[in-house]
Biotite code that builds the C-alpha atoms (Angstrom):
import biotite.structure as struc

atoms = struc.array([
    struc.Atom([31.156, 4.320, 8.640], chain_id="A", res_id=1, res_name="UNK", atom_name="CA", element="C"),
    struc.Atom([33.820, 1.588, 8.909], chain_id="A", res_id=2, res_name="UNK", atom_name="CA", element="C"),
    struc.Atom([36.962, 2.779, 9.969], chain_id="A", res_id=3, res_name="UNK", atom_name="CA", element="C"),
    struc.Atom([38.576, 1.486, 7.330], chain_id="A", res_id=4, res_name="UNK", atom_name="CA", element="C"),
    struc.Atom([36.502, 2.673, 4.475], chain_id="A", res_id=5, res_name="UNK", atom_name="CA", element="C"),
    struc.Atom([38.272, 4.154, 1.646], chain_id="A", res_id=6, res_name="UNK", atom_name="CA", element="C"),
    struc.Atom([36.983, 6.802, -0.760], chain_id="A", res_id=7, res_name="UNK", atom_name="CA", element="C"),
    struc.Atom([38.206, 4.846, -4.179], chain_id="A", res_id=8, res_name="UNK", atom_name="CA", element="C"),
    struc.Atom([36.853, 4.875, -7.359], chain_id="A", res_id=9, res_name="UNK", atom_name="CA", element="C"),
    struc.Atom([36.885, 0.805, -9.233], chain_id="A", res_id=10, res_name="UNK", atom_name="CA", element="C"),
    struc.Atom([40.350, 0.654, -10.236], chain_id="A", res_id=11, res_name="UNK", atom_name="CA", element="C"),
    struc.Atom([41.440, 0.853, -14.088], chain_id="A", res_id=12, res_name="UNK", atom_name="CA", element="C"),
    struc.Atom([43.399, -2.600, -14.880], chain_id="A", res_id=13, res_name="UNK", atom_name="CA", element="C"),
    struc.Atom([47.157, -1.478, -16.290], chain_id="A", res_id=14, res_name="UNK", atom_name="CA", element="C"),
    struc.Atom([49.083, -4.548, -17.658], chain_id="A", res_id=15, res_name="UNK", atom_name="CA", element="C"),
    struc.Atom([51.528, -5.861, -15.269], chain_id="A", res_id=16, res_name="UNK", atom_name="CA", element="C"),
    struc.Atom([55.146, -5.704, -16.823], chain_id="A", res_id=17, res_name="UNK", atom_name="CA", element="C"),
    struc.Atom([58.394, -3.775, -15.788], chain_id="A", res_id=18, res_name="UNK", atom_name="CA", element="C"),
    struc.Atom([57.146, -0.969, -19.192], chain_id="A", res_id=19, res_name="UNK", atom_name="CA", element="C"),
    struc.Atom([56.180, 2.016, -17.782], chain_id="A", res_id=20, res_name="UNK", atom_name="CA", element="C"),
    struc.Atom([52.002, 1.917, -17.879], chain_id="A", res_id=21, res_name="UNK", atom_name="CA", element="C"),
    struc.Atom([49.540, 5.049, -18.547], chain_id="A", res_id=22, res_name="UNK", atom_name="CA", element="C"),
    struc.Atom([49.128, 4.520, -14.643], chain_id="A", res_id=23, res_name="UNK", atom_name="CA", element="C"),
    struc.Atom([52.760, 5.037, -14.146], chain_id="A", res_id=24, res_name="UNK", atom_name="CA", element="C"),
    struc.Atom([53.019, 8.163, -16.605], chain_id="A", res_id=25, res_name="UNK", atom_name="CA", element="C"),
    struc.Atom([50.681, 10.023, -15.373], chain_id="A", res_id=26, res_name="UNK", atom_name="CA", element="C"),
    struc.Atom([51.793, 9.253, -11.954], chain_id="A", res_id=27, res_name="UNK", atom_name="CA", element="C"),
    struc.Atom([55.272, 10.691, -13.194], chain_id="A", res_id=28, res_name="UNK", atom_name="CA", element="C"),
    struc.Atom([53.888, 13.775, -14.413], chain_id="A", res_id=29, res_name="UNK", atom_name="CA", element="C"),
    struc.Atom([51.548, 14.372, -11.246], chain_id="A", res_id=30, res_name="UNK", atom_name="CA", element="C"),
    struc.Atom([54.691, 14.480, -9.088], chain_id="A", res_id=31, res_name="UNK", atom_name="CA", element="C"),
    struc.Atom([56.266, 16.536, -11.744], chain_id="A", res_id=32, res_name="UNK", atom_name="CA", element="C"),
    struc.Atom([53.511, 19.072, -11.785], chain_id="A", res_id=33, res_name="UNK", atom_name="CA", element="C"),
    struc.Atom([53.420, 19.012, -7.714], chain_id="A", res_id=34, res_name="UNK", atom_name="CA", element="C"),
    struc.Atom([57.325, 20.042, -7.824], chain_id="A", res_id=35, res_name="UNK", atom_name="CA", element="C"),
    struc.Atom([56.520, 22.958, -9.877], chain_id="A", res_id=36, res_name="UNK", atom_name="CA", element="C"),
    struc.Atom([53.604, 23.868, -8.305], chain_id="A", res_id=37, res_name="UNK", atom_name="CA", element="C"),
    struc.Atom([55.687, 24.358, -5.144], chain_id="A", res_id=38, res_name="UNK", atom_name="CA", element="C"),
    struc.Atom([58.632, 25.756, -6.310], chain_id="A", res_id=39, res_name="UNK", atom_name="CA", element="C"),
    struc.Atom([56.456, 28.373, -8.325], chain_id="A", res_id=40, res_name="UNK", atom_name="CA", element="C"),
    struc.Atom([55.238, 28.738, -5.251], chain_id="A", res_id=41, res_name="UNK", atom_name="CA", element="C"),
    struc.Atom([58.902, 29.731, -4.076], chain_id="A", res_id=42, res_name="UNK", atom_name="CA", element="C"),
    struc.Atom([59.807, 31.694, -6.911], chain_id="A", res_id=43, res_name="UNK", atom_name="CA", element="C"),
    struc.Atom([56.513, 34.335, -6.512], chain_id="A", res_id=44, res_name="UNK", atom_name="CA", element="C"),
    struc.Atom([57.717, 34.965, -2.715], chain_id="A", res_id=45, res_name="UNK", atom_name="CA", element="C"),
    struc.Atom([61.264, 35.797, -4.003], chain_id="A", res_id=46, res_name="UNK", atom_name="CA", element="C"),
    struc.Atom([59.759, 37.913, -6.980], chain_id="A", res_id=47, res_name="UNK", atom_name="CA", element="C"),
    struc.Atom([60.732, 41.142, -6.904], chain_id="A", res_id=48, res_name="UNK", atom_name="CA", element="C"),
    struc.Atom([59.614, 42.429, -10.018], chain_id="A", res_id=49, res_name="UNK", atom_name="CA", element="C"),
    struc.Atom([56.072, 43.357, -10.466], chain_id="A", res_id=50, res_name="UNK", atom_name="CA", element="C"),
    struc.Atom([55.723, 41.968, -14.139], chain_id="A", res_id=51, res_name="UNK", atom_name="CA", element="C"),
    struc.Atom([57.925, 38.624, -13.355], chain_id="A", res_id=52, res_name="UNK", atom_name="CA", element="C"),
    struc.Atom([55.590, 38.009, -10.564], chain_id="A", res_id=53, res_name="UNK", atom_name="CA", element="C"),
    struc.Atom([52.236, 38.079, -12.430], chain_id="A", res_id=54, res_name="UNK", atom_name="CA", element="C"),
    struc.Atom([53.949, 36.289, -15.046], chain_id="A", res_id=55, res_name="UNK", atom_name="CA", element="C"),
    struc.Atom([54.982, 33.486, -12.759], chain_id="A", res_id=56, res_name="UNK", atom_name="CA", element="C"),
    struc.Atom([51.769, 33.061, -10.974], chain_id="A", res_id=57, res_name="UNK", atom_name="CA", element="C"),
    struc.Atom([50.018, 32.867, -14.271], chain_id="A", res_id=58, res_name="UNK", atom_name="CA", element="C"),
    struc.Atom([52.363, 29.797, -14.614], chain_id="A", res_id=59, res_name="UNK", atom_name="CA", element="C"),
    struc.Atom([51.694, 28.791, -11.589], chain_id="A", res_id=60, res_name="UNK", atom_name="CA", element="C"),
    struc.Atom([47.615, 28.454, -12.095], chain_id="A", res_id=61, res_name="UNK", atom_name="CA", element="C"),
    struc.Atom([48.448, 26.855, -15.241], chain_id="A", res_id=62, res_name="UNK", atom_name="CA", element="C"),
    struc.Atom([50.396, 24.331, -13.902], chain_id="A", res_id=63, res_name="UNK", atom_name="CA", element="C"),
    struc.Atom([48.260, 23.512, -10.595], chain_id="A", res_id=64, res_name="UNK", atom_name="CA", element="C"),
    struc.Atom([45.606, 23.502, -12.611], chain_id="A", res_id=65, res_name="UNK", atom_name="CA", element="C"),
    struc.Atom([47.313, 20.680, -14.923], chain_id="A", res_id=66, res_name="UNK", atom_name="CA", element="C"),
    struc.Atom([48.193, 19.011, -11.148], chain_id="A", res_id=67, res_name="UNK", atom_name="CA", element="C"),
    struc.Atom([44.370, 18.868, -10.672], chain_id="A", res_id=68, res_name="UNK", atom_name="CA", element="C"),
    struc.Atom([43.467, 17.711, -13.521], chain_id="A", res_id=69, res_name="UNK", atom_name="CA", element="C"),
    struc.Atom([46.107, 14.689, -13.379], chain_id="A", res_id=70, res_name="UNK", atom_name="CA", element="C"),
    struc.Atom([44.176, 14.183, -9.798], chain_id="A", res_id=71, res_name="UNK", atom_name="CA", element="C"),
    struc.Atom([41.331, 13.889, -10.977], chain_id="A", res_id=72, res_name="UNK", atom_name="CA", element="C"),
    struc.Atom([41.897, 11.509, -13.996], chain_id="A", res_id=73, res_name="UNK", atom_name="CA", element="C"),
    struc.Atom([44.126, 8.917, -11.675], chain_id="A", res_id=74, res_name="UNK", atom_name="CA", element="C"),
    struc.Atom([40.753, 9.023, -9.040], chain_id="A", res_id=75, res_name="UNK", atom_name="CA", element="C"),
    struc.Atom([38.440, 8.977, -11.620], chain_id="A", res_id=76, res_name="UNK", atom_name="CA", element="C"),
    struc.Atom([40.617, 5.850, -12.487], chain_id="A", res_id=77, res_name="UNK", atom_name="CA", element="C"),
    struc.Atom([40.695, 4.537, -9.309], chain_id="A", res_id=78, res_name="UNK", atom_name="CA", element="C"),
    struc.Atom([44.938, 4.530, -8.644], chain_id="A", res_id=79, res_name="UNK", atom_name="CA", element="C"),
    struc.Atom([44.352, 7.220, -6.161], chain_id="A", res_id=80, res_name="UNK", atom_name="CA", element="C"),
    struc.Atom([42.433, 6.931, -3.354], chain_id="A", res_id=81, res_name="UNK", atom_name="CA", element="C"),
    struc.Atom([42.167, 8.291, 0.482], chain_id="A", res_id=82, res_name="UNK", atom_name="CA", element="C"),
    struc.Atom([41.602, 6.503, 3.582], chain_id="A", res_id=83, res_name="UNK", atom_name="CA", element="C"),
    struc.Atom([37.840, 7.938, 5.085], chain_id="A", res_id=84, res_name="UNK", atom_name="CA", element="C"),
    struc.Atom([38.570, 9.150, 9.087], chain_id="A", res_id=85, res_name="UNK", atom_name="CA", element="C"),
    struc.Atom([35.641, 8.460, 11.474], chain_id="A", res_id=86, res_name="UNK", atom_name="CA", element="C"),
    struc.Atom([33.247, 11.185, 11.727], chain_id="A", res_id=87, res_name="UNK", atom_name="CA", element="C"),
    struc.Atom([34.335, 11.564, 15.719], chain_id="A", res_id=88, res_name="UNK", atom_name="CA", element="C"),
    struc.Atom([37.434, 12.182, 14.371], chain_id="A", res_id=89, res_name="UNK", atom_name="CA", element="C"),
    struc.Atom([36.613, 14.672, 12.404], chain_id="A", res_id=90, res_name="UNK", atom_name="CA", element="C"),
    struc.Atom([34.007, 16.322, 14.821], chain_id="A", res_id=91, res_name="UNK", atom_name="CA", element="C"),
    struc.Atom([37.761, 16.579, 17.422], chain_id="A", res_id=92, res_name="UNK", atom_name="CA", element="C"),
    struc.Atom([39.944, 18.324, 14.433], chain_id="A", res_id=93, res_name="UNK", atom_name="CA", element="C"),
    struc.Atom([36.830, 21.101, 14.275], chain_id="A", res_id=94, res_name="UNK", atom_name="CA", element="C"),
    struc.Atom([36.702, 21.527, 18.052], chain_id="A", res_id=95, res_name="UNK", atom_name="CA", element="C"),
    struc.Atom([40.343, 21.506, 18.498], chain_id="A", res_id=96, res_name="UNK", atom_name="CA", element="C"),
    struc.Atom([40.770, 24.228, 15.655], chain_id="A", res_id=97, res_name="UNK", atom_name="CA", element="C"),
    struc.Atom([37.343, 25.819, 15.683], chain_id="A", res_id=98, res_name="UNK", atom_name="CA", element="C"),
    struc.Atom([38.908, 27.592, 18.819], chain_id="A", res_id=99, res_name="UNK", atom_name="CA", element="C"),
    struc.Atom([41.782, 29.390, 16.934], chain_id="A", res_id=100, res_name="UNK", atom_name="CA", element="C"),
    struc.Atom([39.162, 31.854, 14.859], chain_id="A", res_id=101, res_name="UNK", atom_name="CA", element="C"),
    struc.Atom([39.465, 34.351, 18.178], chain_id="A", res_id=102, res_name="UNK", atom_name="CA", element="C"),
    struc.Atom([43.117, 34.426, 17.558], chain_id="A", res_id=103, res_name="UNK", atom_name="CA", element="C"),
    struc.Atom([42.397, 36.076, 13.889], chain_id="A", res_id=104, res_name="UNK", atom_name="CA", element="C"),
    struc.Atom([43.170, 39.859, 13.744], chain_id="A", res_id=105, res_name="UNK", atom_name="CA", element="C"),
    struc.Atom([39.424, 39.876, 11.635], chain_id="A", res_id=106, res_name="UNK", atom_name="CA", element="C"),
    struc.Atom([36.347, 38.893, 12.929], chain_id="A", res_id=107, res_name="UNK", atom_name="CA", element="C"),
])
């Protein structure tokens, strides 16, 4: 694989002109919905309440589920893609951390 191979979808023309675009909503609203996935995230470790707690990671599945969903539409779209890492690369990261799974209190 070329090192510079990116995992890309054919990109979706948007009109070029300084009006917001769908590309550019629903890039808004995936940033929004990454926010509020994290500081749901927040708000269930500070929780004290039993109910308030199920209540806000019910929210919370909602709204990362939205977050995926806006992921997947923009790749599907092709305005989000990822840069592909060599597969030595990869094969290093599992060595280095393949290691750690004696540290685990579980087998």
């Amino acid at each position: 694989m070329n090192q510079n191979s990116k995992i890309e979808n054919p990109q979706t023309q948007v009109p070029k002109s300084p009006q917001m675009n769908d590309r550019d909503f629903i890039n808004d609203q995936l940033s929004t919905e990454k926010y509020m996935t994290s500081s749901y995230s927040v708000a269930m470790n500070e929780a004290s309440h039993e109910g308030l707690y199920r209540d806000i990671a019910t929210i919370a599945n909602e709204t990362q589920d939205c977050q995926r969903n806006l992921f997947n539409l923009m790749f599907k779209k092709g305005w989000y893609s990822f840069e592909a890492e060599p597969q030595q690369k990869l094969n290093q990261s599992y060595q280095q951390f393949s290691g750690y799974n004696n540290q685990f209190p579980y087998s």
